[in-house]
C-alpha positions in Angstrom: 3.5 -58.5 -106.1 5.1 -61.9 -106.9 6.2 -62.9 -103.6 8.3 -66.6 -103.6 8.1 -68.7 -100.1 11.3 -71.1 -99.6 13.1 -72.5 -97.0 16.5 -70.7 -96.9 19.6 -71.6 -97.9 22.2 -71.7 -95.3 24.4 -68.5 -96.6 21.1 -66.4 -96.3 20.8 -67.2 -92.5 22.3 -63.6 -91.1 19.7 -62.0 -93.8 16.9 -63.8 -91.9 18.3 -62.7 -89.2 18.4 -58.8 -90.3 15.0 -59.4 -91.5 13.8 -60.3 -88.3 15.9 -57.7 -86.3 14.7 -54.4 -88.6 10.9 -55.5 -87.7 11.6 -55.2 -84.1 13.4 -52.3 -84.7 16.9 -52.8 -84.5 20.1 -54.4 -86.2 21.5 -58.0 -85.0 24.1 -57.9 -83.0 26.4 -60.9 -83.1 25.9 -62.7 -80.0 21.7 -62.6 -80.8 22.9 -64.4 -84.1 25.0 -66.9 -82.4 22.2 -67.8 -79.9 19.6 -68.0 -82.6 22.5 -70.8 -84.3 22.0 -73.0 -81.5 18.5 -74.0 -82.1 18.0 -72.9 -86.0 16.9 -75.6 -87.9 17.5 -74.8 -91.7 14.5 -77.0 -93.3 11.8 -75.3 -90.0 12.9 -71.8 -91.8 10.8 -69.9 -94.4 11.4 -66.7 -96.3 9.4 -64.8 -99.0 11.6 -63.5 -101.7 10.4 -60.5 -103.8 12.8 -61.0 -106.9 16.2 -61.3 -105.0 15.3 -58.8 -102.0 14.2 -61.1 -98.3 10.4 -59.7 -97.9 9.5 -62.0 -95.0 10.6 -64.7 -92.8 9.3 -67.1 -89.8 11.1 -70.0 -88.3 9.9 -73.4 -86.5 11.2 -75.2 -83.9 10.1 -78.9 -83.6 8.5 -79.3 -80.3 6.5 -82.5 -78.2 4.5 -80.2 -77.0 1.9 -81.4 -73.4 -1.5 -81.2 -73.2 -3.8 -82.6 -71.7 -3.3 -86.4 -70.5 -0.6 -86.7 -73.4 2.5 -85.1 -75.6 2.2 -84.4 -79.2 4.2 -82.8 -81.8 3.8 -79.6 -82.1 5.1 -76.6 -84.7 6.9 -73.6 -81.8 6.1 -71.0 -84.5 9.1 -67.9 -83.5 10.4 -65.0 -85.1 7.5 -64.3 -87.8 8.5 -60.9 -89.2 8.2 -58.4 -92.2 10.9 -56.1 -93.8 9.5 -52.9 -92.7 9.6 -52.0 -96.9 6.6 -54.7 -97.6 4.0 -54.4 -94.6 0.8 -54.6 -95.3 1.2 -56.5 -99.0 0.1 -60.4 -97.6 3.5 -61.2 -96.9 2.9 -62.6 -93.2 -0.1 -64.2 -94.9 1.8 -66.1 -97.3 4.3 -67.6 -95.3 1.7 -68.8 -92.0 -0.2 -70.7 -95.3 2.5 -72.1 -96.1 3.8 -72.8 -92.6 0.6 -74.5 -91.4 0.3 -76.5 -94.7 4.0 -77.7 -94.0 2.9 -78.7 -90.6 0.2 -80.4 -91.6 2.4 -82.6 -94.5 4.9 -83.2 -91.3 2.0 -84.5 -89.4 2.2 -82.1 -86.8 -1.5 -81.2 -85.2 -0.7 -78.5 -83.4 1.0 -75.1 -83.5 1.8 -72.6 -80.8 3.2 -69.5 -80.7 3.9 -66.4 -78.3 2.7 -63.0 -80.1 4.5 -60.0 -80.3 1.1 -57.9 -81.0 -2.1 -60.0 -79.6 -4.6 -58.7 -82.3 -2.2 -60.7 -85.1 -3.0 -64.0 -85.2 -6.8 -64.8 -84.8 -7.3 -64.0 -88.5 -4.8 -67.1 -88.9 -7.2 -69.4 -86.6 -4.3 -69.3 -83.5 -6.7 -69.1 -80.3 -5.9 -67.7 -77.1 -5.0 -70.9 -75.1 -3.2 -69.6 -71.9 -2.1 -67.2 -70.0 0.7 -65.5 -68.6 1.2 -63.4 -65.1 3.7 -60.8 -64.0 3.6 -60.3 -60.2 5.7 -57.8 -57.7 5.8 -57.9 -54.2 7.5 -55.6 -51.7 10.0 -57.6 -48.8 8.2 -56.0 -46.5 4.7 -58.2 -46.8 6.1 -61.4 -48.0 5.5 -63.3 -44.9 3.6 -66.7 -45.2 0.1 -67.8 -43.5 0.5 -71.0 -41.1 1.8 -73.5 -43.5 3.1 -77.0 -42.5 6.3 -77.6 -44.9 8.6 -79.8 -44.7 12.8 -78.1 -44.8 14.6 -77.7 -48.2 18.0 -77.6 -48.9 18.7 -74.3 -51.5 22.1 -74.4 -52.8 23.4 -71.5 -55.2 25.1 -73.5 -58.2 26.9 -72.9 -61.2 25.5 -72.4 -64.6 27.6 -75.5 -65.5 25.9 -77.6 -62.8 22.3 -76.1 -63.7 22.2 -76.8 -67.4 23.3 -80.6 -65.7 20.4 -80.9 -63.4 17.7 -78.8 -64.0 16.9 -81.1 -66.9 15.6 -84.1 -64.6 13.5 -81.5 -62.6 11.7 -79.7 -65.7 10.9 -83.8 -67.1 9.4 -84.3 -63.7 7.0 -82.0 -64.1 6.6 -81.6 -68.3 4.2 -84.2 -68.6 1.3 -82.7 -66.0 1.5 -79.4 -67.3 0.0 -78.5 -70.7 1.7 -75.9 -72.3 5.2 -77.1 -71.4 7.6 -77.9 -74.7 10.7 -80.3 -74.4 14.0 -78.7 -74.3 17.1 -80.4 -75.8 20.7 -79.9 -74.6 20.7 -77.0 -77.4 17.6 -75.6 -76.0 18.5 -75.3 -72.5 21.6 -73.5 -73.6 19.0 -70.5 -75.5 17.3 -70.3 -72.8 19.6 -69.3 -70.4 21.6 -67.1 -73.0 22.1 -63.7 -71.8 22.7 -61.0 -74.0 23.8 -57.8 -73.1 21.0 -55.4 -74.3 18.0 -57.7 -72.0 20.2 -57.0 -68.7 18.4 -53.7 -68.1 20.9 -53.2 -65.3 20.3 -56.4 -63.5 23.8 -58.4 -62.7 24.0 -61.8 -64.2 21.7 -64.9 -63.8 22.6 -66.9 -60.7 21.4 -70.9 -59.9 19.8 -72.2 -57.4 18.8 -75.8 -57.0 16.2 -77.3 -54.1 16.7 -80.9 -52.4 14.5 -82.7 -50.6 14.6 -86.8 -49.2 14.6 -87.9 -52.7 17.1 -85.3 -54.6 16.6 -82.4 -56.9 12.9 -81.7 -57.0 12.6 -77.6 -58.0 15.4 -75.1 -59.3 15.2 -71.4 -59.2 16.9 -68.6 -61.8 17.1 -65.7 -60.4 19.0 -62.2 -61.3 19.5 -59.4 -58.8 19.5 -55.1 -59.6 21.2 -53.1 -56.6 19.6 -49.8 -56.1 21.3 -47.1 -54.0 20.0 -44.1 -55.0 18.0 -43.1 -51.6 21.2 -44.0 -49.4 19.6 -47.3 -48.6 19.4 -50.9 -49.8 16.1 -50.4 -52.3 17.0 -53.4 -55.0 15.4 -55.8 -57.2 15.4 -59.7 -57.3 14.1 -61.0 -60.4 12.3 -64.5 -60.9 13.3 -65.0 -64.4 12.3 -69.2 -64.0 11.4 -71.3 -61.2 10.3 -75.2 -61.8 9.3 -77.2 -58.9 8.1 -81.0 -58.6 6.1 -80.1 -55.1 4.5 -77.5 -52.7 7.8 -77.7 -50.2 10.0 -76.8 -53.1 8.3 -74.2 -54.3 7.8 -72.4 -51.0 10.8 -72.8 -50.0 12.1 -71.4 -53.3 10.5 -68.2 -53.3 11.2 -67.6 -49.3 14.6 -68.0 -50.6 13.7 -65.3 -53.0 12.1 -63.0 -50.5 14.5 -63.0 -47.7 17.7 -61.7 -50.0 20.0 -59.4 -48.0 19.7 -55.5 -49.8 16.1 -56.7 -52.0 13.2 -54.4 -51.0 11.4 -56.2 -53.5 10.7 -59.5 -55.9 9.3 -59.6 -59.7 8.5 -62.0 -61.7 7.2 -62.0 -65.5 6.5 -65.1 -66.7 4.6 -66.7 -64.0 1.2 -69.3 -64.0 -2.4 -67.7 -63.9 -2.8 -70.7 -60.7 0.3 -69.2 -59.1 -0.5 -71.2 -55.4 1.7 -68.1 -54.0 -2.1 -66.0 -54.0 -2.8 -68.3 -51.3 0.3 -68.9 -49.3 0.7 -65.1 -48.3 -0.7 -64.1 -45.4 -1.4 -61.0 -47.4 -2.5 -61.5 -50.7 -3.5 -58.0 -51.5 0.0 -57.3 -51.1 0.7 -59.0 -54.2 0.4 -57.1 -57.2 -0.9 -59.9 -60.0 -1.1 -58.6 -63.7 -2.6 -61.6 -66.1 -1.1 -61.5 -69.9 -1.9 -63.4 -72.6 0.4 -66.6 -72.8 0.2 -69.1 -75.3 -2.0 -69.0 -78.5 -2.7 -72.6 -80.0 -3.5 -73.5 -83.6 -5.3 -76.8 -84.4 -3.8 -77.7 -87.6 -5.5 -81.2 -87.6 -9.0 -81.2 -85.8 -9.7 -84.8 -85.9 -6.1 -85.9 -85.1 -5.6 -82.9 -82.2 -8.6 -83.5 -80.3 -8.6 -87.0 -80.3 -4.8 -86.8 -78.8 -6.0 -85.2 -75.8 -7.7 -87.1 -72.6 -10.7 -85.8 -71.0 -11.7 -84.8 -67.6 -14.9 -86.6 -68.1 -16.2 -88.8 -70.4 -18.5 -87.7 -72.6 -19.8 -86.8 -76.7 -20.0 -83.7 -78.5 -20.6 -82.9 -82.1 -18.7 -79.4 -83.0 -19.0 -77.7 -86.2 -15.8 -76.2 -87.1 -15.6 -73.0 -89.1 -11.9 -72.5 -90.5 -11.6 -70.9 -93.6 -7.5 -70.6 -93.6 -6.9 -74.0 -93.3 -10.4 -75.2 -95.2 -9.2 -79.2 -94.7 -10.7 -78.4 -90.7 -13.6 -77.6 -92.3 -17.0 -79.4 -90.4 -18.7 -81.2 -88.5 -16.3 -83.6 -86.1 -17.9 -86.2 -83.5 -15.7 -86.0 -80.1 -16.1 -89.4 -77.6 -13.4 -88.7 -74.7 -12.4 -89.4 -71.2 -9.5 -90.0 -69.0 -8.9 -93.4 -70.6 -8.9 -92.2 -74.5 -10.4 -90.3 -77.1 -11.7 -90.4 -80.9 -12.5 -88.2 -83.4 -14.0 -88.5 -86.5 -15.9 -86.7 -89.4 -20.0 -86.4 -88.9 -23.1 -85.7 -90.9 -24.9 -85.1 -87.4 -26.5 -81.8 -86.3 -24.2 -79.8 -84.1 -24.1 -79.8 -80.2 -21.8 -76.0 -81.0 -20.7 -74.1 -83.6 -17.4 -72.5 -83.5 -14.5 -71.3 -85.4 -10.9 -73.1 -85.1 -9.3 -69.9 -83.3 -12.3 -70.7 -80.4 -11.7 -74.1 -80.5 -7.4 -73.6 -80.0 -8.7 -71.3 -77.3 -10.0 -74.2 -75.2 -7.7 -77.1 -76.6 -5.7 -76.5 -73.5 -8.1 -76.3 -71.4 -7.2 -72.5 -69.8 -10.3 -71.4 -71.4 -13.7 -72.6 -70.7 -16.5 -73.1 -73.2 -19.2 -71.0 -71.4 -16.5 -67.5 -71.1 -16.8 -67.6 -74.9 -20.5 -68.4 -75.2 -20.5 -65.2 -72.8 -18.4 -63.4 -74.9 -20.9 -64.2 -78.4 -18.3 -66.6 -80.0 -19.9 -70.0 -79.6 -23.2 -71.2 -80.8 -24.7 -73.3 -78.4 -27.1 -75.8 -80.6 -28.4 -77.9 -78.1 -29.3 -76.8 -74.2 -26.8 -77.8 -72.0 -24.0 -78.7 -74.8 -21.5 -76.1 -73.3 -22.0 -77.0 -69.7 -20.9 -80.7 -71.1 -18.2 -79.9 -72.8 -16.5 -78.0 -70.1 -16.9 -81.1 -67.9 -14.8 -82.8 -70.8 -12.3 -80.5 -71.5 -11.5 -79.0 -67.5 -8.1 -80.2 -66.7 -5.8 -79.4 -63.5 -3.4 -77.7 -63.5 -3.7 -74.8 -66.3 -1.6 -74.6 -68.7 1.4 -72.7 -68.4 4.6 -72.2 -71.1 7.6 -71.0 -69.3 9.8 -70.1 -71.5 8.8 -67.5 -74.7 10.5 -68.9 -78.1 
């Protein structure tokens, strides 16, 4: 099959769009196309033409992405899909080569991406680099152990006034947490977008915004599902975001959340796996805690990605990197790090661990550790006591944590 990979042309943007749709199953509708508008960017796109008919696509949005100690810029990989008449023909494989090699020319190290199906993207070297939670409580077992906080002001505001001031609260905390992306004015607006097929019967997002001695310092979106059906208040309150710049914030947000007149219970989908809540309830068990996966990473420069990093501790390892999709990651790479600053460079020298690029993604981010994959027969420990160091190098606090799916 002679399959061409091209950026689209701007009248072949609602075909994309269909593209993408029909491999999730459905048409677009028109306000999904208009919310895709707001952050498309037409040169990021790529689609595989067999002879006229749109085969494939997958879309980029330009991210500074954090991890650890620093930002860099990173490829947000979204809406990679096949036209359910050319599965299985190397279609996806064609345009992720092509993706990664563009990446690369742009000088971006890294890509990240959510995935749809979790068994996808390993075979691409993408790495399991986070990790997502969903958690439930029920009203009823939602009261705190002793904790000393301090008061916060919760004020329900407009959407208008949110997209104004969340903005200084999510920068506040951006830079300590890997996994977080920037959002421009564009991006704030998609993520907020509410389109009417996602409600699932809940009534519309609603704003809240916490205050403390110094101003803004957490914000809380939240949607709300009334339930009836028994003859008694039984509803829903959904976290669908919460950012917070400290502990008082953030307790204060969710007693907010748990003391909602006619909610028998709170959710929440999107959540850290270090959620501090675990250990603010005075019963824990109560809180039902499902771990995802998050956030898969691809290294698309080695060298370049690792030295951009800071370390935990300082330290020197020699990894041998196995990546046979992108073959320019190919070998043996000297890592000196610490909290200060980092280098990287190409090496003869025999190898501290042998790994492939997916493994080393995984524990870019440091929400994987070494020694769980030696466990799990995916590292080659060389040298005795070569994992143990490099998990002293690569720990950072907190774990990484994307909030937001693109």
């Amino acid at each position: 099959m002679d399959i061409e990979i091209r950026p689209i042309e701007p009248a072949e943007f609602e075909e994309l769009m269909r593209v993408s749709s029909l491999a999730f199953g459905h048409e677009p509708i028109k306000e999904e196309v208009q919310a895709e508008r707001l952050v498309f960017e037409i040169d990021r796109s790529l689609a595989a033409f067999d002879g006229t008919a749109m085969a494939g696509e997958t879309m980029v949005a330009s991210f500074q992405l954090s991890v650890p100690g620093a930002i860099l810029p990173a490829a947000g990989v979204t809406s990679v899909a096949v036209a359910p008449t050319h599965r299985r023909r190397g279609v996806m494989t064609a345009l992720t080569r092509r993706q990664l090699s563009d990446s690369r020319d742009r000088g971006e190290p890294l890509s990240a991406l959510y995935a749809s199906e979790a068994a996808i993207y390993g075979r691409f070297g993408y790495g399991l680099a986070s990790f997502k939670t969903e958690l439930e409580i029920e009203r009823a077992h939602t009261a705190f152990s002793d904790l000393e906080l301090e008061p916060r002001s919760i004020r329900v505001i407009s959407k208008e006034e949110a997209l104004g001031l969340y903005p200084a609260v999510f920068e506040s905390v951006r830079p300590h947490r890997p996994g977080f992306h920037d959002r421009n004015q564009a991006w704030w607006k998609y993520t907020f977008q509410e389109l009417e097929r996602d409600r699932e019967g809940f009534n519309r997002y609603l704003y809240t915004l916490s205050e403390g001695p110094e101003g803004a310092d957490g914000y809380l979106v939240y949607r709300t599902k009334q339930d009836w059906s028994q003859g008694f208040a039984n509803g829903t309150a959904d976290v669908v975001e919460m950012v917070t710049a400290n502990t008082n914030a953030y307790a204060a947000l969710w007693r907010y959340c748990f003391d909602l007149d006619l909610m028998a219970r709170t959710t929440a989908w999107l959540r850290p796996v270090d959620e501090p809540l675990l250990h603010m309830l005075a019963e824990p068990r109560r809180l039902r805690f499902k771990v995802e996966d998050g956030l898969w990473v691809r290294l698309v420069d080695v060298p370049a990605t690792l030295a951009g990093r800071r370390y935990m501790a300082e330290g020197k390892t020699v990894l041998e990197v196995k990546d046979s999709f992108c073959p320019w990651n190919e070998g043996r790479f000297e890592l000196v790090g610490g909290p200060d600053g980092s280098e990287c460079r190409a090496t003869d020298a025999e190898p501290d661990l042998v790994l492939t690029a997916a493994d080393l993604a995984a524990v870019y981010l440091a929400g994987v550790r070494f020694a769980a994959l030696r466990q799990a027969g995916r590292i080659i420990e060389n040298k005795p006591g070569a994992v143990r160091r490099a998990d002293a190098m690569f720990a950072w606090d907190p774990a990484p944590w994307c909030p937001d799916m693109f």
